[in-house]
N, C-alpha and C positions, 0 to 999 in steps of 0.2 A: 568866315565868321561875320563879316559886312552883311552877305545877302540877307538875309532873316528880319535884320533891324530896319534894312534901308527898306525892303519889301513891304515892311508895317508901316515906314512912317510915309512911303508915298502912298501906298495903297495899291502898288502896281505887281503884278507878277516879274519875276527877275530871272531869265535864265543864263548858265553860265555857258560859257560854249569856251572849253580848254583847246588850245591849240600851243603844247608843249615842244622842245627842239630847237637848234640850232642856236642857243643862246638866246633865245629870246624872239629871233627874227620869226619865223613862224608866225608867232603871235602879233609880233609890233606890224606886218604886212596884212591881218586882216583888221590891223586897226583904224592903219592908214588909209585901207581901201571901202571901208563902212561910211556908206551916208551918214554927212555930218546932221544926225536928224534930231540929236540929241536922246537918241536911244541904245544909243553904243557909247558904255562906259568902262572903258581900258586899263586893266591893274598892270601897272608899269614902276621899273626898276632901277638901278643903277647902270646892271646889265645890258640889256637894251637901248637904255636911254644914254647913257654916258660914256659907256664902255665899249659897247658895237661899232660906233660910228668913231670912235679914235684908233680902232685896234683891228680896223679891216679896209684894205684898201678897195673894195667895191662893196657899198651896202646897197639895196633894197630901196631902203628910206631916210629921212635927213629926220632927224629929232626935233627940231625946231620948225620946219616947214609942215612936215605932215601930223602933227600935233598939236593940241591946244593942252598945256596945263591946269588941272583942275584944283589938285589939293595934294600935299606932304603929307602922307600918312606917317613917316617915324622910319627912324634908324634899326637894322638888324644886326648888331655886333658880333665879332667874334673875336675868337681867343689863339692865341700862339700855343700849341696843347704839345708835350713830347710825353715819349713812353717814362716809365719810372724807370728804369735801367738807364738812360741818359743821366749822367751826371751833371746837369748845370741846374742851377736852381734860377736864374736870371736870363735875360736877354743877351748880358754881356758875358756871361760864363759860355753860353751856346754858342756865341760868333769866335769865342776862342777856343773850342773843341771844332768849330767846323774849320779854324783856320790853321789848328794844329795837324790834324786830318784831314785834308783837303777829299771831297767827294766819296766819303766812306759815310759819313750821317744821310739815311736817306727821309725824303722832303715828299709825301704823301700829298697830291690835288687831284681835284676832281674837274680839271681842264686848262687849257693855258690862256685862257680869260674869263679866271678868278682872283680874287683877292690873293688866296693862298701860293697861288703860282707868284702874282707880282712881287709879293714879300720874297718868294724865295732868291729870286733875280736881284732885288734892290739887296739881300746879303750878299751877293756874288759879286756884283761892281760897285758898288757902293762901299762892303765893310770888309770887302776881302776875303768872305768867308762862303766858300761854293759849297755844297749842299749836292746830293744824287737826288735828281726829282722823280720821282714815280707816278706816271698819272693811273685816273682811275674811271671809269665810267660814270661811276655815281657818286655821289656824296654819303650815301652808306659804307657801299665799301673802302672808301677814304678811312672814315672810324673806325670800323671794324680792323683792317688791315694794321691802324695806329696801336691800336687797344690788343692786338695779338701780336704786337712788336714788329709786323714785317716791315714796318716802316716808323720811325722815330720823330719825326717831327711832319705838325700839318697844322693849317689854318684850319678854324669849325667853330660853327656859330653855337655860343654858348648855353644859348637855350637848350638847343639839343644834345649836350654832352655833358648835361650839370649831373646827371647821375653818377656817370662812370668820371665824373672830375672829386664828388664828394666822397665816392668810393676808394679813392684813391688810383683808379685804375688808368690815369691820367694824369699828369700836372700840369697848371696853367700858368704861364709866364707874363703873357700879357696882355691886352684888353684894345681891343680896337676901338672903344666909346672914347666923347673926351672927359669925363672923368671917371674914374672907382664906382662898377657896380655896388649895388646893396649887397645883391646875394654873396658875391668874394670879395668884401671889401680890402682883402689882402692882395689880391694883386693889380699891381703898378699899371697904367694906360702906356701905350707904345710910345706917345709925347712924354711922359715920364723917361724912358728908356731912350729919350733924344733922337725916336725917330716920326716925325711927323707927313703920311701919306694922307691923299686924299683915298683913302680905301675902306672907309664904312658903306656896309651893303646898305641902300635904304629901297623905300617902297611909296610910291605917289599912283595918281591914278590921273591918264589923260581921256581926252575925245579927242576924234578926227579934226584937224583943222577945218575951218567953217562955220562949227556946230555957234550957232547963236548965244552970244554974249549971256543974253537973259537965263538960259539953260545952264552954261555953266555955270554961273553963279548960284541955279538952284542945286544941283550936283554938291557945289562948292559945302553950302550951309547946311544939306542934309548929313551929306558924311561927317562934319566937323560937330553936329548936334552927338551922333551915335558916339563917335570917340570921344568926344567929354562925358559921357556918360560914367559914372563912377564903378556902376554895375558889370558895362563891356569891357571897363577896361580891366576891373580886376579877372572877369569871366574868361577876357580872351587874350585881351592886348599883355597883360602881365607872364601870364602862361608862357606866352611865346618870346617873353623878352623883345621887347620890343619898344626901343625909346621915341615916347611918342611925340608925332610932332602936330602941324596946326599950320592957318595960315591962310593967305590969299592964292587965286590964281596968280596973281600979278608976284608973289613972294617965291612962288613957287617958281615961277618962270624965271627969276633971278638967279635961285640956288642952280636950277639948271643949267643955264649958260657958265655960272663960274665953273662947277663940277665939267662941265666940255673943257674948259681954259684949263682946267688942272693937270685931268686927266691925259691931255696932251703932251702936257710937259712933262708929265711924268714916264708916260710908253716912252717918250723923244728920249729922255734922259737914259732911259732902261736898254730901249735901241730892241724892244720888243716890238 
């Protein structure tokens, strides 16, 4: 959705070069390895950036060393979603159906370094309430599989399931933002529900360490122009649910480092 805008306002042609897989790694290793020439500009995640380098005992690349921070593009939320045949209508009714039945509720992800997985883990040791995890290849068939009952509870980004949630074909319990979307303003944020993780998906964009100060600050100013844009954001950024953010290199690099310090403590705690 960026290319188009950003392509106009430098005036430059912009090609994407997708290199999907392994969590991210894939990607985050041709970013790392690209002349810092200010011509490789890297859409980078939580996944990658936060989550890779806590949750794998040999990576590739360091987050902070082979990286420079550009700009916070915005938060990508998701929802605690169970089938309608689950009887809990709360966070707290579901942690006492999985602790009445222990491993009979089964727990729909689409890998075991996602959000949806750590949630499932932090019910198991944390509230006592164990859950049968099912993994999934894709994040499709995670929904799908929900939505045809073979599995009863899963993590999924709300944008994507607001159909089958207004349908009824779903219900949603909780809200990974920190407060009350618009669109459900009925249901409660998981801080409401007294459990406060560092596990909002977001989305930032780096270049290879090196790349010239001056550069990235132009990086910085053009992407922050498109996304204040009233137009893009209703055109693209709303569409997608997408809480958006702003910001310095220098701001960015901060959220970073804390999201590392979280995210640690929180695998440590989980013993994942």
């Amino acid at each position: 959705g960026l290319l188009e805008p950003l392509s106009r306002s430098l005036g430059q042609t912009i090609l994407i070069d997708t290199r999907v897989g392994a969590d991210g790694i894939i990607a985050a290793n041709t970013c790392a390895k690209a002349a810092p020439t200010g011509h490789t500009l890297c859409s980078t995640g939580n996944s990658m950036i936060a989550l890779n380098p806590v949750t794998r005992v040999k990576l590739s690349y360091d987050p902070i060393r082979d990286f420079t921070p550009v700009v916070f593009t915005g938060f990508f939320d998701s929802m605690l979603l169970v089938h309608p045949s689950v009887e809990a209508r709360s966070v707290t009714q579901l942690v006492d159906l999985a602790r009445a039945k222990p491993g009979t509720l089964s727990w729909g992800h689409f890998g075991l370094n996602t959000t949806g997985n750590f949630y499932q883990e932090y019910f198991k040791k944390n509230r006592n309430a164990p859950f049968y995890p099912v993994p999934y290849k894709t994040t499709g068939q995670t929904l799908q599989a929900l939505i045809g009952g073979e599995v009863q509870v899963a993590v999924y980004g709300w944008a994507s399931a607001q159909g089958v949630i207004r349908s009824g074909k779903l219900r949603p319990l909780a809200v990974t933002a920190a407060k009350r979307i618009a669109p459900f303003p009925d249901v409660p944020t998981f801080t409401e529900a007294g459990i406060q993780l560092p596990l909002r998906g977001w989305f930032g964009y780096h270049v290879p360490a090196g790349t010239p100060r001056a550069v990235v600050r132009r990086w910085n100013a053009e992407i922050r122009k498109i996304m204040a844009d009233p137009g893009y954001r209703k055109s693209y950024l709303d569409k997608l649910g997408i809480d958006v953010g702003d910001g310095t290199p220098e701001e960015f690099d901060r959220f970073i480092r804390s999201q590392l310090k979280e995210m640690a403590a929180l695998i440590k705690g989980l013993g994942v």
